[in-house]
N, CA, C and O of each residue as an XYZ file, in Angstrom:
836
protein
N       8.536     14.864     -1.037
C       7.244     14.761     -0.377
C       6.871     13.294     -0.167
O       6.706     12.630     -1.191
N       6.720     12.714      0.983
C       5.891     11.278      1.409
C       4.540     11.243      0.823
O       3.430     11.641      1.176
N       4.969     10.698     -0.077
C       3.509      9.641     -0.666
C       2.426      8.712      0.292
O       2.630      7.778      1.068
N       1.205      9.406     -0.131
C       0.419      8.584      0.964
C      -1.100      7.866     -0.185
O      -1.982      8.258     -0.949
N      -0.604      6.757      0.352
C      -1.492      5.361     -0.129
C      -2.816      5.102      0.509
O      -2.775      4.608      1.636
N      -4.399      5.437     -0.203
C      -5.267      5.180      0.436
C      -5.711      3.592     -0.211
O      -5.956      3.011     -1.268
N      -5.649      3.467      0.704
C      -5.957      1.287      0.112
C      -7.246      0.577      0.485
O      -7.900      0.661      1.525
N      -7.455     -0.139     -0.603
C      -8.630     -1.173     -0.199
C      -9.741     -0.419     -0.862
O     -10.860     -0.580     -0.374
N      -9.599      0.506     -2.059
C     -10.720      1.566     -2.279
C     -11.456      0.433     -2.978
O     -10.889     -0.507     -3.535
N     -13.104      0.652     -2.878
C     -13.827     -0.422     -3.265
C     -15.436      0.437     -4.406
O     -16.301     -0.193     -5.016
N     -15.298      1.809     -4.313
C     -15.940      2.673     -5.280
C     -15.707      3.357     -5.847
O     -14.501      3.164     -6.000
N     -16.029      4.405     -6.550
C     -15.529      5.212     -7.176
C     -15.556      6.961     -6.388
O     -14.886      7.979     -6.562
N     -16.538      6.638     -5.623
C     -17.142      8.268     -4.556
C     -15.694      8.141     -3.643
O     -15.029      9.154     -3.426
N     -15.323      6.960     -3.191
C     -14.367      7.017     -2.279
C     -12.725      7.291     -3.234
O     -11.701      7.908     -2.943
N     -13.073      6.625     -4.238
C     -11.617      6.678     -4.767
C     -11.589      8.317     -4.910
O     -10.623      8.852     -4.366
N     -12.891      9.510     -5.828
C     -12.650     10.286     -5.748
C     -12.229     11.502     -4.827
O     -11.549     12.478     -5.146
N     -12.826     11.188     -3.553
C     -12.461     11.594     -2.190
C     -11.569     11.371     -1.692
O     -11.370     12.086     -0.710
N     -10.532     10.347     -1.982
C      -9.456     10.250     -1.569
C      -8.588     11.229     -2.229
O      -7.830     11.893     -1.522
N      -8.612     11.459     -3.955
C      -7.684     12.438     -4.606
C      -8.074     13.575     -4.074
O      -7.171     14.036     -3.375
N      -9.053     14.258     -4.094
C      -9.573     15.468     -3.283
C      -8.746     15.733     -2.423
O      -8.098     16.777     -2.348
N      -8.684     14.520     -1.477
C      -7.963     14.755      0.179
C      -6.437     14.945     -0.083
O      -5.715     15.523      0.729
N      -5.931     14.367     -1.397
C      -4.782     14.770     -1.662
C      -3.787     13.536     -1.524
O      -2.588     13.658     -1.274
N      -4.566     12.128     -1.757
C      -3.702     11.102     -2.147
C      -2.782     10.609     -3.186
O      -3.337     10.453     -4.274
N      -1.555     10.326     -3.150
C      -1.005     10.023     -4.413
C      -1.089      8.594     -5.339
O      -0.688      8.290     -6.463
N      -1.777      7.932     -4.335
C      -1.611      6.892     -4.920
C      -2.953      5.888     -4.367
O      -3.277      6.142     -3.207
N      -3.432      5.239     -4.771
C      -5.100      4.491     -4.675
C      -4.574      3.033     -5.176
O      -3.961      2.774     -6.212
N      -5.059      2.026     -3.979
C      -4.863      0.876     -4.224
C      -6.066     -0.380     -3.917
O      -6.808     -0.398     -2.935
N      -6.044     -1.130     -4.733
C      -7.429     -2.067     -5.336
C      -6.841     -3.389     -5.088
O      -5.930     -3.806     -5.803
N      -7.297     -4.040     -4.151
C      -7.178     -4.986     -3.662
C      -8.116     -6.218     -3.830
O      -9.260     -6.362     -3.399
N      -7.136     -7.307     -4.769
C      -7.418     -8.595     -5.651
C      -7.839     -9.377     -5.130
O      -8.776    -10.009     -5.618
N      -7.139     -9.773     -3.477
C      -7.483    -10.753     -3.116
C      -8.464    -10.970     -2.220
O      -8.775    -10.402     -1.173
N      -9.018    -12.149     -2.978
C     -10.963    -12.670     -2.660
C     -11.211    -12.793     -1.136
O     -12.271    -12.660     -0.524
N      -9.910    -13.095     -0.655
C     -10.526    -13.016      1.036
C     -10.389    -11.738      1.802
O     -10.804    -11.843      2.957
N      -9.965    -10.674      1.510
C     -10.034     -9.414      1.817
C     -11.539     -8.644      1.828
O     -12.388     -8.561      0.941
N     -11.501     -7.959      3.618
C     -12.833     -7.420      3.189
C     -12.970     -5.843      2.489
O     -13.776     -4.966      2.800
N     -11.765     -5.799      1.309
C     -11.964     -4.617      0.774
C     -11.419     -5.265     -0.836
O     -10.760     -4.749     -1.739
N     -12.010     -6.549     -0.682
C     -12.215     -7.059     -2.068
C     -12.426     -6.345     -3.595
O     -13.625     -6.122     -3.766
N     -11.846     -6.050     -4.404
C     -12.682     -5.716     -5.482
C     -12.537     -6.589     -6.925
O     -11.431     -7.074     -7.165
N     -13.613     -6.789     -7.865
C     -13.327     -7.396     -8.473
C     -12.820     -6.553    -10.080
O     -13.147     -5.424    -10.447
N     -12.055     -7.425    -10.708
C     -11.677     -6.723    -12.196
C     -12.848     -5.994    -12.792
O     -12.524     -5.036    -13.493
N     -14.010     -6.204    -12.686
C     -14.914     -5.347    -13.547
C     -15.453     -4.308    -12.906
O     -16.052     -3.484    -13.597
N     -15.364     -4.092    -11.373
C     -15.574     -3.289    -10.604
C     -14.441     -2.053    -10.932
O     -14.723     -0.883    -11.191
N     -13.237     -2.584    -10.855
C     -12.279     -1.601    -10.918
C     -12.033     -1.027    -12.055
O     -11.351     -0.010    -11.928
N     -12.411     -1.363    -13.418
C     -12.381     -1.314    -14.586
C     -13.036      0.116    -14.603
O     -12.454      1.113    -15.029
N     -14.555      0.102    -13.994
C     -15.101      1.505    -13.346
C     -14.512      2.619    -13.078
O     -14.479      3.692    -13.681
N     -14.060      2.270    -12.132
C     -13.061      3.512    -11.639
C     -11.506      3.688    -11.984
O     -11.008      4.746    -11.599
N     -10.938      3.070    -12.448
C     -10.051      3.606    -13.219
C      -9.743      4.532    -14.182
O      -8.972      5.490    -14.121
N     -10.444      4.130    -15.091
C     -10.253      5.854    -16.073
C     -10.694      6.833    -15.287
O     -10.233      7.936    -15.581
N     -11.663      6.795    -14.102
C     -11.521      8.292    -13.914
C     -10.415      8.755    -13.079
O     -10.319      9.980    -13.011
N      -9.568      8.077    -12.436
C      -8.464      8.586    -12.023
C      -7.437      9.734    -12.787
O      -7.172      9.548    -13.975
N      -7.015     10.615    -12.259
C      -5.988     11.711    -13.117
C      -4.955     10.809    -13.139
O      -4.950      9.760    -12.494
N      -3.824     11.303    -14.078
C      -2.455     10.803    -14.409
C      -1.580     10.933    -13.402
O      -0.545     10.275    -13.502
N      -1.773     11.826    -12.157
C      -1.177     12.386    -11.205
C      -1.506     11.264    -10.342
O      -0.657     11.126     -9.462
N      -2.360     10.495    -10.299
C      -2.366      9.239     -9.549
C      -2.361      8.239     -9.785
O      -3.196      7.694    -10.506
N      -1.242      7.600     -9.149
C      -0.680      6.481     -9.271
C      -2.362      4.990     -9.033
O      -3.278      5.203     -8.239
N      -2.322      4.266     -9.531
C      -3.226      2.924     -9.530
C      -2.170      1.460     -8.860
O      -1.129      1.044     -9.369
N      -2.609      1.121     -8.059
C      -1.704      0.028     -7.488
C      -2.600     -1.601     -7.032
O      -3.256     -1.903     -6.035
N      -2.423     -1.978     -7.644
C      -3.148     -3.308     -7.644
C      -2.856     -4.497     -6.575
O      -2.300     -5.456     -7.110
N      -3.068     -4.628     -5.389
C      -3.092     -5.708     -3.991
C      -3.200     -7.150     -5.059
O      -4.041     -7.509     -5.884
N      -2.005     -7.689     -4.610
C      -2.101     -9.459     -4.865
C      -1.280    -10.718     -3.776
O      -0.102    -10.731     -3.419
N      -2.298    -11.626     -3.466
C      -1.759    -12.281     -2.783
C      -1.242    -14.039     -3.328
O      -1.978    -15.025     -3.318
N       0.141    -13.992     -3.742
C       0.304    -15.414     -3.946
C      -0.350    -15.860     -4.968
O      -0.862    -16.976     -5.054
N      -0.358    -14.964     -5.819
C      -1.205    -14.901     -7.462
C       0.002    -15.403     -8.383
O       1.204    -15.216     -8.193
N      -0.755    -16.230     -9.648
C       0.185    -16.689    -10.582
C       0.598    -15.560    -11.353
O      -0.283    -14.999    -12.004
N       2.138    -14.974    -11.426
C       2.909    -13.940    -12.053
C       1.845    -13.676    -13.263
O       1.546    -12.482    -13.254
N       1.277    -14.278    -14.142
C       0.932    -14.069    -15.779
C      -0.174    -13.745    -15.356
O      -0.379    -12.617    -15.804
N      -1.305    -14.172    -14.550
C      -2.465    -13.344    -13.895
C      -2.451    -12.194    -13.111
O      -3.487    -11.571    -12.876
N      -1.190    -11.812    -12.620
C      -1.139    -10.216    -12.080
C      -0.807     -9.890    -13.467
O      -1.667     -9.235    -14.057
N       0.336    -10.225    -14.175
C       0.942     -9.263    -15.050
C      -0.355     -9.065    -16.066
O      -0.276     -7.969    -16.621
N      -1.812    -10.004    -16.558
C      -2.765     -9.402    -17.301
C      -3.662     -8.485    -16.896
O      -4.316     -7.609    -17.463
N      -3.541     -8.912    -15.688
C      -4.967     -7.617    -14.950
C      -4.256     -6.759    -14.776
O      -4.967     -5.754    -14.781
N      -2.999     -6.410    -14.576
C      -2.344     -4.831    -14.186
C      -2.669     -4.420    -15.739
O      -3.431     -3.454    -15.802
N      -2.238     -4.968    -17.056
C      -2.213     -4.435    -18.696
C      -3.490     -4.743    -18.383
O      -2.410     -5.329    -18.452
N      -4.514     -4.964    -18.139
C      -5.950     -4.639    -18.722
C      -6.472     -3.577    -17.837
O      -7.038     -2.623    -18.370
N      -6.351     -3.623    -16.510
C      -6.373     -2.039    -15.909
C      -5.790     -1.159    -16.078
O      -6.114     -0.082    -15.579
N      -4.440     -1.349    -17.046
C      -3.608     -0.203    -17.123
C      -3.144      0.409    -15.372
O      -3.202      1.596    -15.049
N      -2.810     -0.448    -14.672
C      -2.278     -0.128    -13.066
C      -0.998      0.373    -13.200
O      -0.452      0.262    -14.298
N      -0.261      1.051    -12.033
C       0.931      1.510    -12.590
C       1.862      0.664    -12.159
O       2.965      0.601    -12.702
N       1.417     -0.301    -10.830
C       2.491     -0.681     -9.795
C       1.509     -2.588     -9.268
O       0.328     -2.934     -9.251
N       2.224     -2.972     -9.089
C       1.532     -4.234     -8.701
C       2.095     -4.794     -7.088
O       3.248     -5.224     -7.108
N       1.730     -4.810     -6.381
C       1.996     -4.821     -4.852
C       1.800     -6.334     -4.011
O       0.886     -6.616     -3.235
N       2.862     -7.128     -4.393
C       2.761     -8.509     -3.995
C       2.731     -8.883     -2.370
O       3.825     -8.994     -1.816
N       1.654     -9.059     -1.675
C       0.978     -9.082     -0.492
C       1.352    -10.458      0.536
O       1.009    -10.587      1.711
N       2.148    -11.411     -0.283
C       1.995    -12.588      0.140
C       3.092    -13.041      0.494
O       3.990    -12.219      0.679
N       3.366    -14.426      0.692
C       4.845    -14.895      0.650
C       5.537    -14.920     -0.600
O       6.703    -15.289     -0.463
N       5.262    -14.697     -1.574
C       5.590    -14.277     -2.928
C       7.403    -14.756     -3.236
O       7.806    -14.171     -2.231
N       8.407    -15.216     -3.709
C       9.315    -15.801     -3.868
C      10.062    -14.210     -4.762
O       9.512    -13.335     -5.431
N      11.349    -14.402     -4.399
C      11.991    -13.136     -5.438
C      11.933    -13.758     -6.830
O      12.125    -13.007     -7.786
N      11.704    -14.972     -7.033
C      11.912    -14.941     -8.717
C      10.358    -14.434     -9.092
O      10.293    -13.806    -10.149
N       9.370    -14.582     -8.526
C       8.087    -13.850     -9.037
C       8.318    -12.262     -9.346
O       7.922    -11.605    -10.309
N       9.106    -11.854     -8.191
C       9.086    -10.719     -8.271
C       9.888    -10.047     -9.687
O       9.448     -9.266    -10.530
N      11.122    -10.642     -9.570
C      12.036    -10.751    -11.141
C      11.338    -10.815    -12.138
O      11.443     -9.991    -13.046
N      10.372    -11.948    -12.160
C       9.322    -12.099    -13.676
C       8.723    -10.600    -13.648
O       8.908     -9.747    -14.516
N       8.128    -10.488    -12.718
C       7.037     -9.466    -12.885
C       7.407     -7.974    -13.056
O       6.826     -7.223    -13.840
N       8.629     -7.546    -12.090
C       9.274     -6.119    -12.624
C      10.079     -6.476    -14.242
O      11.111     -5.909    -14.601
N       9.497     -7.308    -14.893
C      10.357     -6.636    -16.195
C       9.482     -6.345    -17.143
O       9.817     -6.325    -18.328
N       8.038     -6.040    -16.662
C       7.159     -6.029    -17.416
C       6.219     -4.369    -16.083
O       5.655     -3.394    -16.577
N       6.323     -4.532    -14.990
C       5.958     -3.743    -14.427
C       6.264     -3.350    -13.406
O       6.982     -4.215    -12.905
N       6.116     -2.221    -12.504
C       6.511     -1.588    -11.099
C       5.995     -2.770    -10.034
O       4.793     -3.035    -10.051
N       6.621     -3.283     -9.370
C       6.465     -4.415     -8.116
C       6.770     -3.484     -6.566
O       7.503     -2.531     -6.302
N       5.929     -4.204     -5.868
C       5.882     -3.744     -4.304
C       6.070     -4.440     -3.755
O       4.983     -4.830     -3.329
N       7.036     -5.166     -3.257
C       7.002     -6.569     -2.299
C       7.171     -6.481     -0.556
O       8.167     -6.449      0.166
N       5.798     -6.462     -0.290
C       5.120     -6.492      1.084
C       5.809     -7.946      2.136
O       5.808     -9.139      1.830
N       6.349     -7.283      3.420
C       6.537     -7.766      4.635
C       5.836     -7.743      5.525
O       5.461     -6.575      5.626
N       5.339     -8.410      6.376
C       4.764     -8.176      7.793
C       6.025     -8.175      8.769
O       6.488     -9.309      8.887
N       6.288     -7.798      9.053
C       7.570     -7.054     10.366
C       7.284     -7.158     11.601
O       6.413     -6.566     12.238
N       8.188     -8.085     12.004
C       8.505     -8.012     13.577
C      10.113     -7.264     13.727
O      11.028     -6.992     12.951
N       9.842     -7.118     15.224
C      10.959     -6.256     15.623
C      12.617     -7.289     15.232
O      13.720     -6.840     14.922
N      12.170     -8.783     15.415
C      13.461     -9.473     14.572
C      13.473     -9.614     12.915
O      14.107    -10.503     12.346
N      12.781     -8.736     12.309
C      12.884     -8.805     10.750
C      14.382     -8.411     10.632
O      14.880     -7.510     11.307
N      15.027     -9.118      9.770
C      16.116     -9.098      8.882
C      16.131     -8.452      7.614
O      15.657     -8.759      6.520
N      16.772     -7.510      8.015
C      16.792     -6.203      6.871
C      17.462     -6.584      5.636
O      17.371     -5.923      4.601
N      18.360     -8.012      5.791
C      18.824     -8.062      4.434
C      17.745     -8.866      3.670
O      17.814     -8.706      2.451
N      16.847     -9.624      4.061
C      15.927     -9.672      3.571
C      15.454     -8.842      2.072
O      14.853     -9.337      1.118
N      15.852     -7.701      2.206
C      15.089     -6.925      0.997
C      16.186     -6.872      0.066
O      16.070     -6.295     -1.015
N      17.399     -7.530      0.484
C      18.317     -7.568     -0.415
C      17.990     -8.876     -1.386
O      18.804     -9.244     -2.232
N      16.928     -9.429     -1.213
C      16.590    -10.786     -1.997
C      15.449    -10.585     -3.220
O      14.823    -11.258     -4.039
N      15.579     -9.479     -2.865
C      14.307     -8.764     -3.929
C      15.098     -7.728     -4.372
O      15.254     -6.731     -3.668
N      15.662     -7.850     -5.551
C      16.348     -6.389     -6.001
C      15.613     -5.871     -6.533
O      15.447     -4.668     -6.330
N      14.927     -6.505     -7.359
C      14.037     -6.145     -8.673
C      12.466     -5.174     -7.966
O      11.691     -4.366     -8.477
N      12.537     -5.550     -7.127
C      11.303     -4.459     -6.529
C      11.734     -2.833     -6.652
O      12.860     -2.400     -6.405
N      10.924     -2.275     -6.959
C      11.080     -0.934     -6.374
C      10.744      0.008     -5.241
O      10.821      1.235     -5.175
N      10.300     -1.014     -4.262
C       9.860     -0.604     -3.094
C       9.368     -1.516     -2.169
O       8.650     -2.391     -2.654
N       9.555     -1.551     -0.989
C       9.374     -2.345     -0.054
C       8.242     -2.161      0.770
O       8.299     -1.017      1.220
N       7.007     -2.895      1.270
C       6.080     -2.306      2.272
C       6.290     -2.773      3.468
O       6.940     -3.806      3.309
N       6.111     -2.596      4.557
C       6.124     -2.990      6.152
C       4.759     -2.986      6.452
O       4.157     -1.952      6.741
N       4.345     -3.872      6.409
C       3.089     -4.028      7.371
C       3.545     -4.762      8.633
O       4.611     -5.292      8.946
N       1.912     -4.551      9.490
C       2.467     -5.250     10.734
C       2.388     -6.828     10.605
O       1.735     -7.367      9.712
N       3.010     -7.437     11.441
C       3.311     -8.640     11.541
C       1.591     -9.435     12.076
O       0.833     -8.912     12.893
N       1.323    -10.804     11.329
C       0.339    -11.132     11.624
C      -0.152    -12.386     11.127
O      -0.454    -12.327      9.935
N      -0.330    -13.532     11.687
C      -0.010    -14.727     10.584
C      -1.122    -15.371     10.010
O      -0.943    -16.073      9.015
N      -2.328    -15.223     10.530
C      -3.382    -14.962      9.703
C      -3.815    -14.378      8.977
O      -4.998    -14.659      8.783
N      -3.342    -13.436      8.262
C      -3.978    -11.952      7.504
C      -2.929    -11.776      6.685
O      -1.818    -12.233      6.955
N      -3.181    -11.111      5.632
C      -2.078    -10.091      4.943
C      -2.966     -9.443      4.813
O      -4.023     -9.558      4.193
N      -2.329     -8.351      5.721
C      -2.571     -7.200      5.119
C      -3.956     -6.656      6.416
O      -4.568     -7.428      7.154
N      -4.106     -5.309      6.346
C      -5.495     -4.823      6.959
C      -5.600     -5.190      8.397
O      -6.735     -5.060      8.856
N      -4.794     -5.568      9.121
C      -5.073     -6.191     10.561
C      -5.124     -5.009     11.306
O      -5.332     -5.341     12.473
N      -5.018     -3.537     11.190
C      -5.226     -2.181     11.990
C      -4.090     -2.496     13.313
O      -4.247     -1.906     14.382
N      -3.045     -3.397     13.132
C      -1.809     -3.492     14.031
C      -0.691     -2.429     13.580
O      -0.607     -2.043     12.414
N       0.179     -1.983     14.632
C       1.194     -1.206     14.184
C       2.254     -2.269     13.506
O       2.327     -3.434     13.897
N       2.953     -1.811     12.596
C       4.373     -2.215     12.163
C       5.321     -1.527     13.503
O       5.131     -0.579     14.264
N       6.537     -2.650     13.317
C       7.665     -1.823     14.576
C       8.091     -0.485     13.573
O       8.044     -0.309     12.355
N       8.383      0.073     14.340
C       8.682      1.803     13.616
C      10.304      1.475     13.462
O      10.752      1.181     12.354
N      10.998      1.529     14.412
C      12.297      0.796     14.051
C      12.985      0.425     13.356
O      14.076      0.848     12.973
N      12.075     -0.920     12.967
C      12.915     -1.636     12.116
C      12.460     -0.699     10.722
O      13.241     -0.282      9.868
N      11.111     -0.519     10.754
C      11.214      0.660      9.061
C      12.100      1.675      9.176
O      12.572      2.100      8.121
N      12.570      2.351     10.563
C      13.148      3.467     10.459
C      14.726      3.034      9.570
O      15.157      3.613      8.573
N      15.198      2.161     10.106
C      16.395      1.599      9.800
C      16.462      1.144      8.121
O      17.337      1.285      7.267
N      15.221      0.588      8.103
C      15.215      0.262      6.621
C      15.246      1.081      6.086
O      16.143      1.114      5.243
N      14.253      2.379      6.193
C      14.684      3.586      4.990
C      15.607      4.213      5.129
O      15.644      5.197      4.391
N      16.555      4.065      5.887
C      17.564      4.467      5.156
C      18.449      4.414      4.117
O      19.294      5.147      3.605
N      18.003      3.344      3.967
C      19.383      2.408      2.554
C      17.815      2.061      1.725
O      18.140      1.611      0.626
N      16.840      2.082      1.789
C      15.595      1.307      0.555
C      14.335      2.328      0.853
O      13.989      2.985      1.835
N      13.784      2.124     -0.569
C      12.323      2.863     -0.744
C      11.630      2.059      0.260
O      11.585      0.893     -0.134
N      10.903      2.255      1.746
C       9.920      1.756      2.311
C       8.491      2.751      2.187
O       8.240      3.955      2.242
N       7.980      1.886      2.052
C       6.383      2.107      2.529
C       5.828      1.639      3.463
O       5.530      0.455      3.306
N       5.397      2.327      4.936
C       4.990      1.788      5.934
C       3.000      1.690      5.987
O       2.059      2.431      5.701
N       3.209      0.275      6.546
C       1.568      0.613      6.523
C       1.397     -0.242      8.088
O       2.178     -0.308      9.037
N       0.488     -0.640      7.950
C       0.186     -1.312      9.718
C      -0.346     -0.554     10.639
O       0.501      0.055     11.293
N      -1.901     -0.280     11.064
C      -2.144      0.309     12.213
C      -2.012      2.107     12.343
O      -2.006      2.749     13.393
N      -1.922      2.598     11.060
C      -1.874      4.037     10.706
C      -3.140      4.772     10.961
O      -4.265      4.453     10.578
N      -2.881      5.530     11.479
C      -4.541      6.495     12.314
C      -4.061      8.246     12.488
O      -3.041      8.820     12.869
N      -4.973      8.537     12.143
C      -4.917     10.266     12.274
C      -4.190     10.412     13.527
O      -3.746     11.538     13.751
N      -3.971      9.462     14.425
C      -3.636      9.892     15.738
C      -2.186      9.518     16.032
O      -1.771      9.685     17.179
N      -1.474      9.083     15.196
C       0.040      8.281     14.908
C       0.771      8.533     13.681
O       1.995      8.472     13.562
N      -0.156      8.852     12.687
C       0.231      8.794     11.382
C       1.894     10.002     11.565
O       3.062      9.733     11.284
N       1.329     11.215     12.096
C       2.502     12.532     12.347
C       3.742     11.725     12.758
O       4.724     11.758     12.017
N       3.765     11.005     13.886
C       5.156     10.634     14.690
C       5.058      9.663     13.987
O       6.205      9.258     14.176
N       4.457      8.638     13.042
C       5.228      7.356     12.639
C       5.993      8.286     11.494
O       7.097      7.813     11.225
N       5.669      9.515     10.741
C       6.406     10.119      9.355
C       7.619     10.532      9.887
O       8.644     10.168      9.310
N       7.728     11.546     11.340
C       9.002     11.831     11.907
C       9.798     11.236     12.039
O      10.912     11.474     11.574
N       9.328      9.705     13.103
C      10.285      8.801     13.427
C      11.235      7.928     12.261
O      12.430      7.632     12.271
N      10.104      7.649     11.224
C      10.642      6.646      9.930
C      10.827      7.217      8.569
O      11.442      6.629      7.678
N      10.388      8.141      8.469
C      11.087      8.790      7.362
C      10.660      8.399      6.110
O      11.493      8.649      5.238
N       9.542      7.818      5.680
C       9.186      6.857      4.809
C       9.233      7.750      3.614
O       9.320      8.974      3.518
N       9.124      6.446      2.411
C       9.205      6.772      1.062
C       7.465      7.358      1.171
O       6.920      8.454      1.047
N       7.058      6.120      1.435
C       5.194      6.561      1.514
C       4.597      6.061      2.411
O       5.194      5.203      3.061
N       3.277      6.393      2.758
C       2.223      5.429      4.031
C       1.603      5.186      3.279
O       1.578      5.752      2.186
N       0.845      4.185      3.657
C      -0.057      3.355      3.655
C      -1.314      2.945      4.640
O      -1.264      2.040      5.473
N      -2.658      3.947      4.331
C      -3.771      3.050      5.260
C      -4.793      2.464      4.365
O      -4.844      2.358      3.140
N      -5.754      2.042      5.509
C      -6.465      0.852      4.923
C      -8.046      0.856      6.309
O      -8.806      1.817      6.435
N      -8.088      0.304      6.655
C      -8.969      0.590      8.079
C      -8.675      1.955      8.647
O      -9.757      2.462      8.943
N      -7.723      2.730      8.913
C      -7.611      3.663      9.695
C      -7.985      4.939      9.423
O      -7.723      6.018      9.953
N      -8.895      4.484      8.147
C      -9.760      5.583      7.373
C     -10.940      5.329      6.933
O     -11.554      5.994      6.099
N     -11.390      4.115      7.613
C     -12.835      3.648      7.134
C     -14.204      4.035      8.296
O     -14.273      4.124      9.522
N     -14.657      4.109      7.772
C     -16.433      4.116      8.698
C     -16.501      2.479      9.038
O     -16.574      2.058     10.192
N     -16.461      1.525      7.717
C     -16.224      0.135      8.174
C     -15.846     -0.473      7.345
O     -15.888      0.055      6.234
N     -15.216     -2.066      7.472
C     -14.260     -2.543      5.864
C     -14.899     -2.023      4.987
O     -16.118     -1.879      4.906
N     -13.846     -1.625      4.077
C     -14.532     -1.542      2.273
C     -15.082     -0.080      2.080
O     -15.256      0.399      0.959
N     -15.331      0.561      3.186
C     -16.249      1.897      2.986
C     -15.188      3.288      3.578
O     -15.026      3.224      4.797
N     -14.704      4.100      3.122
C     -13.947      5.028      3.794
C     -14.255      6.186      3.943
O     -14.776      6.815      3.022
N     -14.019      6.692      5.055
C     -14.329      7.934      5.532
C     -14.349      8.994      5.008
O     -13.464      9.541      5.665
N     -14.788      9.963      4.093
C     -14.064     11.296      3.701
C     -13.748     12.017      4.614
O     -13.134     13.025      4.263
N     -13.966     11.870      5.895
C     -12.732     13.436      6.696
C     -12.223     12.914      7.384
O     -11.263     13.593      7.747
N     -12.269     11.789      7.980
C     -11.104     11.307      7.912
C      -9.751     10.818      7.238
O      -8.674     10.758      7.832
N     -10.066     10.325      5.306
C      -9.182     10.549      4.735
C      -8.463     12.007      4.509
O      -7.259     12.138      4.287
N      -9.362     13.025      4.599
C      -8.927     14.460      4.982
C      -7.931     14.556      5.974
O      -6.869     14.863      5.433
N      -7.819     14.427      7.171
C      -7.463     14.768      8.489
C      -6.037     13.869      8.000
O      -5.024     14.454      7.617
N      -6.139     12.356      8.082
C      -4.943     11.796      7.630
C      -3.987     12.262      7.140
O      -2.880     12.014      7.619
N      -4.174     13.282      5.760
C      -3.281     13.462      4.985
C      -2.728     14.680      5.581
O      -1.585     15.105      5.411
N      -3.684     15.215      6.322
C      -3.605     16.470      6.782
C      -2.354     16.196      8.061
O      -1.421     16.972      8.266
N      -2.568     15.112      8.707
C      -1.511     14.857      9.615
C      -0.067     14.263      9.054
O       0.723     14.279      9.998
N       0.346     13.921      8.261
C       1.137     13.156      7.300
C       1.828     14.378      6.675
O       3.012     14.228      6.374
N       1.313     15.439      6.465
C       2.114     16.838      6.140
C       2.506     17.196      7.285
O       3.730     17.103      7.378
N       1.930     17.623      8.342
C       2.320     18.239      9.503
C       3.438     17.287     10.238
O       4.436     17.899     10.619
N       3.422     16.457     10.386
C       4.475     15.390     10.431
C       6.130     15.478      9.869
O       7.266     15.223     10.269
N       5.406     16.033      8.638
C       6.633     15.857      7.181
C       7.295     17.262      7.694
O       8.493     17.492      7.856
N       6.468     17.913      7.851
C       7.171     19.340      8.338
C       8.100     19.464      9.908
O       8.640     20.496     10.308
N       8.099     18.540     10.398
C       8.698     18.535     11.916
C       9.614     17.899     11.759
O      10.362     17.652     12.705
């Protein structure tokens, strides 16, 4: 079953509405210039009430390894999702202590061996390509080049995901999991409940074709 990632959750009404809708995984996003900011004592909140059945994934951008690796052990997060230009030896430090995500922005010339420089990850994200931003720009990722990638690696596609694409980006790419972020909000930071509904709802129907 494709795992689907509701990101940028910034309350607790939304985080719970997202499991409702049938998300596997809820992600809390560190970094201060993001407008789905949250801070450690905010998230501290909503964490325990999460079930065990859902995964906690913590957004970091270009953060010092020993400051992700304390806030993931003081949130108890399951997975830590490095957002930035991030170096593979960060990534090395940090999977030997926890689950790592090491995020791309993707153009159609991304170099797939690329992810061969990160062994130590356990999963790869595709966002879309964008050189101001990580992360959240509501652009598509090339489908392509993720399609190609999952075949040989755990991808997670995110970039520009909408109730109205989400079905044919799951057919075409085959992903480990999706990933939205805007394409489920009313506005930054605030997310939709039926539309996180409908999403997931399309992301099965997808999975089934």
């Amino acid at each position: 079953m494709i795992q689907v990632k509701i990101c940028g959750i910034t309350n607790a009404a939304d985080a719970l509405a997202a499991i409702d809708a049938g998300a596997n995984l809820l992600g809390f996003n560190f970094y201060e210039k993001s407008p789905r900011h949250i801070t450690e004592a905010e998230a501290a909140k909503i964490r325990p009430r999460l079930p065990k059945k859902v995964e906690a994934v913590g957004i970091f951008v270009n953060s010092p390894p020993a400051g992700v690796a304390a806030l993931c052990k003081s949130l108890k997060l399951d997975t830590a999702q490095l957002h930035g230009d991030e170096p593979p030896d960060t990534v090395a430090e940090l999977a030997r202590k926890l689950a790592v995500w090491k995020a791309f922005r993707v153009e159609p010339d991304f170099r797939l061996e690329t992810l061969d420089e990160y062994p130590e990850a356990s999963a790869y994200l595709f966002d879309a390509a964008h050189t101001d931003q990580y992360g959240g720009t509501g652009r598509t990722t090339d489908w392509d080049v993720a399609r190609r990638a999952a075949l040989g690696h755990r991808i997670i596609l995110a970039g520009g995901l909408n109730i109205e694409n989400v079905a044919a980006a799951v057919r075409i790419v085959r992903p480990y999991a999706v990933d939205v972020a805007s394409g489920v909000e009313s506005k930054p930071g605030k997310k939709d409940h039926g539309r996180m509904r409908e999403f997931i709802q399309e992301v099965r129907r997808g999975e089934r074709k």
